[in-house]
C-alpha positions in Angstrom: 56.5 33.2 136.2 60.1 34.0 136.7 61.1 33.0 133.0 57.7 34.7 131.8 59.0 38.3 133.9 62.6 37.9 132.1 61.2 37.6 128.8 59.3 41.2 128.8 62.6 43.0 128.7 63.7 40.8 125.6 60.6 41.6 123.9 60.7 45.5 124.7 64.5 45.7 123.3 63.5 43.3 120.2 60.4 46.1 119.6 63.2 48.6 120.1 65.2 47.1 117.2 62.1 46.5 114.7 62.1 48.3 111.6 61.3 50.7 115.4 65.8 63.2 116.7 64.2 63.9 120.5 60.9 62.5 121.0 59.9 65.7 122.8 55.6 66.8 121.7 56.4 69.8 119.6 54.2 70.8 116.7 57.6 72.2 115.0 59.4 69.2 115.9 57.3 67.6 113.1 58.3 67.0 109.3 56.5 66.7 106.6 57.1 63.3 104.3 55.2 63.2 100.8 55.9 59.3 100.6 54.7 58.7 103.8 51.4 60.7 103.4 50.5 58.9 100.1 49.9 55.9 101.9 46.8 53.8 102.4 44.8 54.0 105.6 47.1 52.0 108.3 47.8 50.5 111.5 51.2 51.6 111.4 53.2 53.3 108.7 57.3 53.8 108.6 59.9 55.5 106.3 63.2 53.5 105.6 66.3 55.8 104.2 67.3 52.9 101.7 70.5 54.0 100.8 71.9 54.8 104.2 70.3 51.6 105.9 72.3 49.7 103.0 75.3 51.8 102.7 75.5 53.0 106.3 73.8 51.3 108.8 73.9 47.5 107.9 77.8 47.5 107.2 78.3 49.1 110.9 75.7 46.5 112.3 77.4 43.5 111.1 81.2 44.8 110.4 82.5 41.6 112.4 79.8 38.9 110.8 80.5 38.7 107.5 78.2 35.9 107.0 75.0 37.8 107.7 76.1 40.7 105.3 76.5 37.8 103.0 73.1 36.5 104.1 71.2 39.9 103.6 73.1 40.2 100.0 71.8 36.9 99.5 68.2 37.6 100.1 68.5 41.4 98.0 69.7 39.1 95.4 67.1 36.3 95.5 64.2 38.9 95.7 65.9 40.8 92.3 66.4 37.6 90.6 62.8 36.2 91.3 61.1 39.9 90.9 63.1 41.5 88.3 63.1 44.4 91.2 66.4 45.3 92.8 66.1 46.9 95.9 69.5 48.8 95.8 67.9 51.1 93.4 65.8 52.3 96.1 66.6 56.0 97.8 63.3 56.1 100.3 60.5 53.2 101.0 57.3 54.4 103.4 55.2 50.9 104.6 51.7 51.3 105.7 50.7 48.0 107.7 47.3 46.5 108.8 47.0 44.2 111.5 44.7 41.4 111.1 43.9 38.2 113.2 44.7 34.9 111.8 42.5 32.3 112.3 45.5 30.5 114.4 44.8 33.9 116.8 48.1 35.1 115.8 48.6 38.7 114.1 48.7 38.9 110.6 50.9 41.8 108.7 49.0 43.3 105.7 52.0 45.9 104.1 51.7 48.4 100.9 54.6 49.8 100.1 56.0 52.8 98.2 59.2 52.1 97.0 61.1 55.7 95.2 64.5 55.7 93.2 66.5 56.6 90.5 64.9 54.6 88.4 62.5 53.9 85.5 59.0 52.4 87.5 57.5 50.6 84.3 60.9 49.6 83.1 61.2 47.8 86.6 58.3 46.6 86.0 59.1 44.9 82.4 62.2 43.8 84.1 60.2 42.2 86.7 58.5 40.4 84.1 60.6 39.4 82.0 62.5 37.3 85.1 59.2 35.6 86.4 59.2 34.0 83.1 55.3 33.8 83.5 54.6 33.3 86.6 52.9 36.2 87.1 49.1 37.4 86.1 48.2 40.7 85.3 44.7 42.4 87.1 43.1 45.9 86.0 42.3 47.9 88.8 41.2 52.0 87.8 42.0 51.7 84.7 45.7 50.3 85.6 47.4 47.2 85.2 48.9 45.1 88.4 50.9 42.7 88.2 50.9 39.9 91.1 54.0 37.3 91.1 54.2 34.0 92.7 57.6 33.0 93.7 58.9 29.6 93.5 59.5 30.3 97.3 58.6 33.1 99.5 61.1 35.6 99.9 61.2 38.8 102.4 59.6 41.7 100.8 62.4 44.1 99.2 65.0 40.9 100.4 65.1 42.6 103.6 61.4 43.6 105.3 60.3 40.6 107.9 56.9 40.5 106.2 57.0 37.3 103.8 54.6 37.5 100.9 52.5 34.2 99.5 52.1 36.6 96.6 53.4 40.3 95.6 51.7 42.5 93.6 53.7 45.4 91.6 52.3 48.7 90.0 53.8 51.5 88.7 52.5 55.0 91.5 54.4 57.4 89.7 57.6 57.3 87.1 59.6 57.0 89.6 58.1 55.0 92.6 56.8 51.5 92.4 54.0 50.6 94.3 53.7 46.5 96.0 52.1 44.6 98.9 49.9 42.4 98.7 46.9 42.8 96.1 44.4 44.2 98.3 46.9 46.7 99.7 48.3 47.7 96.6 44.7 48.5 95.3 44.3 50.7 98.5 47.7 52.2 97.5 45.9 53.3 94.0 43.3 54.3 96.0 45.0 56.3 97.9 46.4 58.2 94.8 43.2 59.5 93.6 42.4 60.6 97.9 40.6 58.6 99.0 41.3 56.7 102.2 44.5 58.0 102.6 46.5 57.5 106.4 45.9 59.2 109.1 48.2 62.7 108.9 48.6 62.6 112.7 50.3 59.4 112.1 52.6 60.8 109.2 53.7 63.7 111.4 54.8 61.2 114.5 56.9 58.9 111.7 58.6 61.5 110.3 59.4 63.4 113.3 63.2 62.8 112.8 64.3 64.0 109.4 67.4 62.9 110.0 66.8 59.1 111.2 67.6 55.7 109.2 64.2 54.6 110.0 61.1 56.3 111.5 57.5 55.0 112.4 54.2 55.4 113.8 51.3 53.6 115.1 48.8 51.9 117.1 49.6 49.2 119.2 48.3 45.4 117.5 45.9 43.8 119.6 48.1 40.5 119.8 50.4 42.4 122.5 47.7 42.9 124.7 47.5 39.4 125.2 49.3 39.0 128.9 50.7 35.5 127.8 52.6 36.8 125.2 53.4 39.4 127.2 53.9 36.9 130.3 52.0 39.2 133.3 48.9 40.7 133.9 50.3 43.8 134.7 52.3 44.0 132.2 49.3 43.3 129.7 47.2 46.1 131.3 49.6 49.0 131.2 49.9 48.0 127.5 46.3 48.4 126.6 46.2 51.9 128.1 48.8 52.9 125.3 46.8 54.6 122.1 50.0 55.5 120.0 53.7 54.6 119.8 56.4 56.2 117.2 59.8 56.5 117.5 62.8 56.3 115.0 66.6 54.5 115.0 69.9 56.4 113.9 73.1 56.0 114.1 75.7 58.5 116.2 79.2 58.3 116.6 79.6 55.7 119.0 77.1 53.9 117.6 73.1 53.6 117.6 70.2 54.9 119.0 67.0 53.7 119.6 63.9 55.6 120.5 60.8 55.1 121.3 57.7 56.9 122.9 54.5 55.3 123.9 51.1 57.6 124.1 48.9 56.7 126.9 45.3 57.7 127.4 45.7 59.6 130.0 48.8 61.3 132.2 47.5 58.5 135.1 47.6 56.3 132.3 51.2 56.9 131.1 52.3 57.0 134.5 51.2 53.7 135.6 53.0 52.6 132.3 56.6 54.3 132.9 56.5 52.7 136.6 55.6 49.4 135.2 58.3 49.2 132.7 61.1 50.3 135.3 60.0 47.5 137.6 60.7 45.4 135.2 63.7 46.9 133.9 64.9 46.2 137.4 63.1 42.5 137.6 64.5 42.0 134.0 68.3 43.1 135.7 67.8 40.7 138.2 66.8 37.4 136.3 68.8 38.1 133.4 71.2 35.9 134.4 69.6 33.3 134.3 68.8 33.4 130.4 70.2 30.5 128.6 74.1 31.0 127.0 74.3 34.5 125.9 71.0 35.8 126.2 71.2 36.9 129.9 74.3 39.3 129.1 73.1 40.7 126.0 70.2 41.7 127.7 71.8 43.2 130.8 73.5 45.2 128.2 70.5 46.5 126.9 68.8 46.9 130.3 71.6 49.0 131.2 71.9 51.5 128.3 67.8 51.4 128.4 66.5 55.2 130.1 62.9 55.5 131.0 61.1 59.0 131.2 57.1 60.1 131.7 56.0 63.3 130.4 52.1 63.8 130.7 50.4 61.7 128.4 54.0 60.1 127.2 56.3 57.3 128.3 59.5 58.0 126.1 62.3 55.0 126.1 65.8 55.6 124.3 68.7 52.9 123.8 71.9 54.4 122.8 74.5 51.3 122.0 78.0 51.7 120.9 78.7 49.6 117.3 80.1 46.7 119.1 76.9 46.2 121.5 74.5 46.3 119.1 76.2 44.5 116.6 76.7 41.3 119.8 73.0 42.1 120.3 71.6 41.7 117.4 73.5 38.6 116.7 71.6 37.5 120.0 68.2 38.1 119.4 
């Protein structure tokens, strides 16, 4: 039970750091995003500033491991070379995701993505096919073509997005903005072109709350987490099922990085009930951390630490600020 407890707070600060301004409820808070809005209906949706995540963010991150920058070069590489797409080109990206249950019981990631630069979309494209050197097939789908590729081996979508594809299928959205997911999602992409099924706009006005974040995102929460033994306690399993939205966003500051995010219960009582069950186990989480294996246990005492906790009616709103060195050792831990 006691390792189960410890884990929660190591799950909480890895959510913190998925691609996860004030996250006060303000109508004018909210910003409008094109990209995002042109997305399929999703689970969750989020909006990656591509140049300053590449340019900015990841060089900060990992200034003192060379071997990961050389890693995530690596894998930008590998996707270009096997896709003909090269994801430095890219200024902004919005992802829509579905959740769906595998038949293992484990959740599934379903992503379409709008990917916009300065670049030429079916030029890209050629390019794209040109390097699969035909192993690719080409479907019609309203009257457009889409182009699904099979690579030798899976790669990470874009060379940097967790989601691995068995399959990704390309389009050209507009002359500047390439469309890919997998096929299903990329039709619902087209789809959503021509209006119909498009996201939720409440969802695309929580993502792009902070205009001036690296990354922003909205959603609902994925059935999976409700499961209390991935989330190792009842408690903490049923104070999760009372939460109807989450968004939040991650920039960088001066020191360093912050995180936030905000959880939207169903009710104040609700979101209450929440907030006081995350700062028990903040302070459970301070108490066991120590006995993590090697590293672990500091890394997330730092965390636990810089992690601040504050209800507002229906609202549980968490923010991590970390100086560069912290997250940096952090993230090399997770």
């Amino acid at each position: 039970m006691r390792r189960r407890i410890a884990f929660f707070p190591l799950c909480l600060i890895s959510l913190l750091l998925s691609p996860v301004g004030s996250a006060q409820r303000s109508a004018s808070s909210s910003v409008s995003d094109p990209l995002l809005a042109a997305l399929p209906a999703s689970d969750a949706i989020m909006f990656v500033d591509a140049q300053r995540l590449l340019n900015e963010a990841l060089p900060r991150l990992y200034a003192n491991d060379t071997a990961k920058l050389n890693q995530i070069n690596s894998e930008l590489d590998q996707f270009k070379s096997r896709t003909g797409i090269d994801p430095r080109s890219f200024e902004r990206i919005a992802i829509g995701a579905n959740f769906t249950s595998a038949p293992s019981g484990a959740t599934k990631v379903e992503p379409a993505v709008l990917a916009r630069g300065r670049f030429n979309a079916g030029a890209m494209i050629a390019a794209g096919r040109i390097a699969a050197k035909g192993k690719y097939r080409e479907e019609r789908y309203g009257g457009r073509s889409i182009y699904i590729f099979t690579p030798d081996e899976q790669v990470k979508l874009l060379g940097l997005l967790p989601a691995k594809l068995g399959e990704i299928a390309v389009t050209e959205f507009d002359a500047h903005t390439l469309a890919l997911g997998t096929p299903a999602r990329v039709r619902a992409l087209l789809d959503a072109q021509k209006g119909r099924n498009r996201v939720n706009n409440d969802l695309v006005a929580l993502a792009a709350r902070n205009a001036n974040a690296i990354i922003g995102f909205g959603g609902t929460v994925p059935p999976a987490i409700f499961d209390a033994d991935i989330m190792g306690n009842d408690e903490v399993a049923n104070a999760i099922r009372a939460v109807k939205q989450f968004y939040g966003s991650i920039s960088t500051t001066a020191r360093g990085f912050e995180l936030l995010l905000t959880a939207r219960s169903q009710s104040p009582e609700n979101a209450k009930y929440l907030g006081d069950t995350i700062v028990a186990v903040k302070q459970i989480g301070g108490a066991l951390a120590s006995q993590l294996p090697g590293n672990r246990g500091r890394l997330a005492q730092i965390a636990l630490n810089n992690l601040s906790i504050a209800t507002q009616g229906d609202e549980v709103l968490l923010r991590l600020e970390l100086a560069q060195t912290e997250m940096a050792e952090l993230m090399r831990g997770l």
